[in-house]
Structure formats: structure tokens, C-alpha cells
C-alpha positions in Angstrom: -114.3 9.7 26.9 -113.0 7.9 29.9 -111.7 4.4 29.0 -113.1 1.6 30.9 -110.3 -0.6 32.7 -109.2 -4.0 31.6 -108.5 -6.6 34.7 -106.0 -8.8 34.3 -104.9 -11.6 36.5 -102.2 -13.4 36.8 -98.4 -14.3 37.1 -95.4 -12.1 37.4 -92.5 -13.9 36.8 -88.6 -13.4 35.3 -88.4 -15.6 32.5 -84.6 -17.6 32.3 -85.1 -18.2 28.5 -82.8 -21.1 26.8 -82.3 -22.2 23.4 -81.5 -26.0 22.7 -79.9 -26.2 19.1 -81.7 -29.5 18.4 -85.1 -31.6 18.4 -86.5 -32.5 22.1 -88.2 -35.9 20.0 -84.4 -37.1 19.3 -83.6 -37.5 22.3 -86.7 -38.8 23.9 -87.7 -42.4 23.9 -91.0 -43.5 23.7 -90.8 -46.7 25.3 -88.7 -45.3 27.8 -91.1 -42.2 29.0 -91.9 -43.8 32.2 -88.2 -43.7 33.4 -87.1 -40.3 32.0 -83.5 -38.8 31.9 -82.7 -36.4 29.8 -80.1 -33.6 29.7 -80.3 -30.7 27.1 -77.3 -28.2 27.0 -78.4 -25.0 25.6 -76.8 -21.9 23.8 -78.4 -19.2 25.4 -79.0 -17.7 28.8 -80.9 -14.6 29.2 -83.4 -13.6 31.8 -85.9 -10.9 30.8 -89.3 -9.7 32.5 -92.1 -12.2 32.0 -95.1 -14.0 33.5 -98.4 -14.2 31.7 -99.9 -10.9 33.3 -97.0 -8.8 33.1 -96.9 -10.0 29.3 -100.3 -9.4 28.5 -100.5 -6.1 30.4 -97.5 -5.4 28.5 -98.7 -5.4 24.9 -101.9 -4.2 25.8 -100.1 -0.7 26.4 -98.3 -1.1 23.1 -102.1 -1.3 21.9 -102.8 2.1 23.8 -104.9 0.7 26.3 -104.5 0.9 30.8 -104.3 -2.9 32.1 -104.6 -3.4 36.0 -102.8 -6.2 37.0 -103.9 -8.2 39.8 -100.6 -10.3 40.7 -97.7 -10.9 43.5 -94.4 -10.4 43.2 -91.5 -10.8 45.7 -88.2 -9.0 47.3 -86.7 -9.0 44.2 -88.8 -7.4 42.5 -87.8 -3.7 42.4 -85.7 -4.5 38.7 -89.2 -5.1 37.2 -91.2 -2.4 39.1 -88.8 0.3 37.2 -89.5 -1.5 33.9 -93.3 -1.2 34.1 -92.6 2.0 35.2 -90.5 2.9 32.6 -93.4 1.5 30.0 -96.2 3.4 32.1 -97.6 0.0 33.6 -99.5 0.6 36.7 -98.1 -1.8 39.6 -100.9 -0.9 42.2 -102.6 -4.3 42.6 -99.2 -6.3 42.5 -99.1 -7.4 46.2 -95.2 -7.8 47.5 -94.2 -10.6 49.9 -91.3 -10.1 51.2 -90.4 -13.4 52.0 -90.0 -14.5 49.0 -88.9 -14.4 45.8 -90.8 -13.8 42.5 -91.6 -16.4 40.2 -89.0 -17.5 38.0 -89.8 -19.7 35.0 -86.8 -21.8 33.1 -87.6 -22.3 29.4 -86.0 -24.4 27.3 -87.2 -23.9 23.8 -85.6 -26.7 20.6 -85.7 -25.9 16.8 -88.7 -26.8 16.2 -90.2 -24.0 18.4 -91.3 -27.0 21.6 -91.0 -26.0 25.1 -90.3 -27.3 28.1 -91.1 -24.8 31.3 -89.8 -25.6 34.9 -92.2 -23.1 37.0 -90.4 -22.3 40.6 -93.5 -20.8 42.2 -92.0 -19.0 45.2 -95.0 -16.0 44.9 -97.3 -17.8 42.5 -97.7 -20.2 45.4 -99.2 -17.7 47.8 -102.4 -16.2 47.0 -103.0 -12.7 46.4 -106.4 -12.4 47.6 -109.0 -10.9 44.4 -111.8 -9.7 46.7 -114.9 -8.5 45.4 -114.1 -4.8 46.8 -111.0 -4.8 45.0 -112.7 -5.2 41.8 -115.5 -2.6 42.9 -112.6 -0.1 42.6 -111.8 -0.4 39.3 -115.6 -0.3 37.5 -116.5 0.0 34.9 -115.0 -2.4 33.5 -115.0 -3.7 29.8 -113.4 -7.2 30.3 -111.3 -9.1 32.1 -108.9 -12.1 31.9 -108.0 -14.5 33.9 -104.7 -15.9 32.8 -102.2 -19.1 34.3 -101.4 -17.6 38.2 -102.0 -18.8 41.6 -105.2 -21.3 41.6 -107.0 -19.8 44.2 -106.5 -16.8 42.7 -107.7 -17.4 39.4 -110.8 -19.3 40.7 -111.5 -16.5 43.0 -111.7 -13.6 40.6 -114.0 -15.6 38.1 -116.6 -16.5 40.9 -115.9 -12.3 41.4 -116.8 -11.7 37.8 -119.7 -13.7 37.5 -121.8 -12.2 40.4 -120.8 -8.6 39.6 -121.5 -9.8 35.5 -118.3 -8.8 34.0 -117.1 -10.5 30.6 -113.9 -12.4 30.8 -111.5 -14.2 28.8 -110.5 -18.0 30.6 -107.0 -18.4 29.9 -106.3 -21.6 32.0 -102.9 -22.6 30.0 -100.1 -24.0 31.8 -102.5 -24.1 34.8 -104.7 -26.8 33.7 -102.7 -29.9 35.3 -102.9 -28.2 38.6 -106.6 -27.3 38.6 -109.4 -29.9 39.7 -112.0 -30.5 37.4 -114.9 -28.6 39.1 -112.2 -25.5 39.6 -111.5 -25.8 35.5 -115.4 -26.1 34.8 -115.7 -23.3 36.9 -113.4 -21.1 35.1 -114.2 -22.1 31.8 -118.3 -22.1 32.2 -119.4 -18.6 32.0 -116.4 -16.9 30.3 -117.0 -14.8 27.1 -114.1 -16.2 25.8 -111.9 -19.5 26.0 -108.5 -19.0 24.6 -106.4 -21.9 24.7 -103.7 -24.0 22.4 -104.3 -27.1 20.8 -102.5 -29.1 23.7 -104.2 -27.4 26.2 -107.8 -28.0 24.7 -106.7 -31.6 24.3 -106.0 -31.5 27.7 -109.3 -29.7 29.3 -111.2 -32.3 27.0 -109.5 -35.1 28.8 -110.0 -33.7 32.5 -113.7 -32.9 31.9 -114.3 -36.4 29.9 -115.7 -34.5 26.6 -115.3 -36.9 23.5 -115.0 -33.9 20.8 -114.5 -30.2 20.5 -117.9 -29.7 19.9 -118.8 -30.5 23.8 -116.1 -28.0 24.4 -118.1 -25.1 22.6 -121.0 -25.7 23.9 -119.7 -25.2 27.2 -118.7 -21.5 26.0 -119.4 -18.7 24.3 -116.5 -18.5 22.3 -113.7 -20.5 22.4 -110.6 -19.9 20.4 -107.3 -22.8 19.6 -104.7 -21.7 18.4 -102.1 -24.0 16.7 -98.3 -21.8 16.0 -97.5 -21.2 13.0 -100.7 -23.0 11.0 -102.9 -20.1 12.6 -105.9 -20.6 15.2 -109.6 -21.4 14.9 -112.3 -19.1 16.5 -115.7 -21.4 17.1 -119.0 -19.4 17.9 -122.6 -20.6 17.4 -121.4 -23.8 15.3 -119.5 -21.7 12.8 -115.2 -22.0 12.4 -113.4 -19.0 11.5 -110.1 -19.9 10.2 -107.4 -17.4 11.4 -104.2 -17.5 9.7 -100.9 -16.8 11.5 -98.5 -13.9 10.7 -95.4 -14.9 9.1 -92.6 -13.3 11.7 -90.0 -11.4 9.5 -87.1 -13.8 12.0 -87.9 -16.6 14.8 -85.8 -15.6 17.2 -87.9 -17.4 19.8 -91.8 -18.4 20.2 -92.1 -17.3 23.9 -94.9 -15.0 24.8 -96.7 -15.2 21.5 -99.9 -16.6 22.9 -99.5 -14.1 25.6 -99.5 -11.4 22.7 -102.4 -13.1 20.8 -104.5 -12.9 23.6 -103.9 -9.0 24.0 -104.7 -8.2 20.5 -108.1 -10.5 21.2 -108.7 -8.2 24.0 -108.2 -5.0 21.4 -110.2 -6.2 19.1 -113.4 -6.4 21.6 -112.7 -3.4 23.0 -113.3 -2.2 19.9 -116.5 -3.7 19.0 -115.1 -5.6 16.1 -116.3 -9.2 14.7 -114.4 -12.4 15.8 -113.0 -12.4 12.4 -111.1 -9.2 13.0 -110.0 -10.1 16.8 -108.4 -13.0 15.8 -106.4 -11.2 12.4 -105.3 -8.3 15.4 -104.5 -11.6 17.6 -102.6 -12.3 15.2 -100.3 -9.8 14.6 -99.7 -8.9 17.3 -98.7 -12.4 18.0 -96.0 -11.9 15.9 -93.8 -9.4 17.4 -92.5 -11.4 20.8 -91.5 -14.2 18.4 -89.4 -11.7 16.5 -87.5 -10.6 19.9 -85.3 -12.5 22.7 -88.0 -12.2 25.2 -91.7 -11.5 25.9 -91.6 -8.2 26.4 -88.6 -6.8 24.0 -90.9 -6.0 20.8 -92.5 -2.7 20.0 -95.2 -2.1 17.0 
């Protein structure tokens, strides 16, 4: 039986991933905040293959499945096209400018598993262009997600999805400060699934003016929170489904977890399984990046 394809949009970045040896909250004044200046001097310096589609795409093909990735990468990106080439990753749909670079994200993460992301956009800042036709090529499809990438991007494949009536998963993450409230609505309203961290839901609540998470259900189908290391919580027609999180066997560093966790989500429904069982694969899978120097260093 022919597998039906998963969509997945979003960034292709390199990730320069750093580790700070203490606590970002000691050095951090409250009462200073609005005049910031802070230098960390980190231990580490290595640069892997990254970027929310790439990673998702990535463990999704540990999990035996064919992602399309609908992203942009730029001159330099030939290093990364033989890695997902290596791991059997189609790069059709990544579009190449080749005036510019790829993404590159800077990552400082402290002991207590907080990070702080500098985003240079370079590609990310230039659409890709999600057409409708594009999509038509690739039906039928079982779900999609639309994960942190350019803004007109994202918007543009979920106004895509709901005409031609495929599920997707809104993953609006580090996105959320740049999108306008009617183009987070937008994404959010209408998706099968919201998948979002505590920080992030805090944050959508604030832009959209909801007073509790309740409002925030109501406005989905699902929508999922997850919270580290104390698990995540799965809401659907008033009822909480507490997830626990996998205990990693060594925290070598927390980036590309939720990345991860939302692949195994993906599994699970592909599967036909309850929410209950999505969110225990989400979160196991979830485990492995943290285990690993890098987002896409782990395999099962």
C-alpha cells in the first residue's frame, strides 16, 4: 500500500549550538531588564544541520515515514544537501537562492536547560512561495505541519490546506513574536492540532487577549503544551491527558527535542492511534536529540 505523503513546512537552518556552564537568571537583573547587557562565554562550539523542517523531516525518516519538505536554503547549502541525501531525505521542494546564505541559528543553552536563539534569517527572510499547485502534486496527503519558517510562508500553506481540507498540525513556536494577530489566528484556527510550549501558549494567549487556556482549546481541535522535563498535556473536548516525559539516559543538550516530539505526534496519527498513545511516541522520541550534540545526531 502506497504511503500517503506528510507536508512539512518550514526552516532549514545550521544550528551554531553553545553551551554556557552557568544559570542565564544569575546574571540577569530584574530591575535592570530594560537596559540589558549581558555577555555569556560558552564552552562549546559546534555547528550541525538544523532548522525546524529539516529536524522534523529528519526524525520522521528514523520513524520510517517520506517527509516533503517545503523550505529555502542558500549557496551554502550543498554540505546539508549530501546529509539528507545520505539519510534518504528528499530535497525537491527546498528552493535555493543564490544570493544568499542559509539560515544560521546561534544557541546558547545554560545548565538549567534555558535558551537563548539569535535567528540570522538570510533565506528565512525570503519567501518560498507554497502554491496551491505545488501541494496538488503531492496528494494524497495524510497531514501536514506548518512549523516556525518564513511568515508568509507559513500563512500561505495553511490558507492552502484549508481550501483543499487537509489536516495540519500549527506549530507557530519561535514565530509567534513576529506574526500579527489575525496571521496567528489564522494559523491556529482550523488546525487538527496545536503543538506548542508552555511559553509559547503563554504567549499566543497574550497576543489574541484569551484570559485562560480554556479559550485557547476551544479555538482548536487539539492542542497540545508541552513543559521539558515535567511532560506535556494533550487537551481535547474538555478532557487533559497527562503525558509524562522520557527520562534521557544523559542531557547532553535540549535542542530539537520539541522538534522530535512533534514527529513522533505525527507517527502516532498516521497510525490511527488515540491521543494518549501520540503523545507517549511524542515522547520518546523526544528523548533522543537531547541525548546527542545536535538535532539531528540521534538514531532509534
Amino acid at each position: 500500500m502506497t504511503k500517503k505523503n506528510i507536508l512539512i513546512s518550514g526552516s532549514i537552518a545550521y544550528d551554531k549550538i553553545m553551551d554556557f556552564p552557568g544559570n542565564f537568571s544569575d546574571h540577569i537583573m530584574p530591575d535592570k531588564i530594560h537596559s540589558l547587557s549581558v555577555c555569556f562565554l560558552v564552552d562549546n562550539l559546534k555547528i550541525n544541520f538544523g532548522g525546524t523542517a529539516g529536524n522534523i523531516a529528519y526524525n520522521l525518516k528514523l520513524l520510517k515515514e517520506n517527509p516533503v519538505i517545503f523550505s529555502q536554503a542558500g549557496k551554502d547549502f550543498l554540505s546539508y544537501k549530501k546529509w539528507l541525501k545520505k539519510n534518504k531525505i528528499s530535497d525537491k521542494e527546498i528552493k535555493i537562492i543564490n544570493s544568499k546564505d542559509t539560515t544560521s541559528a546561534h544557541i546558547i543553552t545554560d545548565k538549567k536547560d534555558n535558551q537563548i536563539t539569535a535567528l540570522h534569517l538570510e533565506t528565512m527572510g525570503i519567501p518560498r512561495k507554497i502554491i496551491e499547485k505545488l501541494i496538488k502534486k503531492y496528494l494524497p496527503v495524510s497531514v501536514a505541519i506548518v512549523s516556525p519558517g518564513n511568515v508568509d510562508d507559513m500563512t500561505q500553506a495553511v490558507k492552502i490546506y484549508q481550501k483543499l481540507n487537509i489536516p495540519y498540525i500549527a506549530d507557530p513556536g519561535q514565530q509567534i513574536p513576529v506574526l500579527k494577530a489575525n496571521q496567528l489566528k489564522l494559523i491556529i484556527t482550523g488546525s487538527k492540532v496545536l503543538i506548542v510550549n508552555d511559553y509559547e501558549a503563554s504567549l499566543i494567549m497574550k497576543m489574541l487577549k484569551y484570559k485562560n487556556i480554556s479559550q485557547l482549546e476551544k479555538t482548536v481541535e487539539t492542542l497540545v503544551i508541552t513543559h521539558g522535563v515535567q511532560g506535556s498535556y494533550i487537551y481535547n473536548r474538555n478532557k487533559v491527558i497527562k503525558i509524562k516525559a522520557h527520562k534521557a539516559k544523559k542531557v547532553v543538550d535540549p535542542t530539537g527535542a520539541g522538534d522530535a516530539y512533534r514527529a513522533g505526534f505525527i507517527k502516532g496519527m498516521i497510525n490511527g492511534w488515540d491521543l494518549k498513545q501520540c503523545g507517549e511516541l511524542a515522547s520518546k522520541v523526544a528523548r533522543y536529540p537531547v541525548e546527542h550534540y545536535g538535532t539531528q545526531e540521534h538514531r532509534f
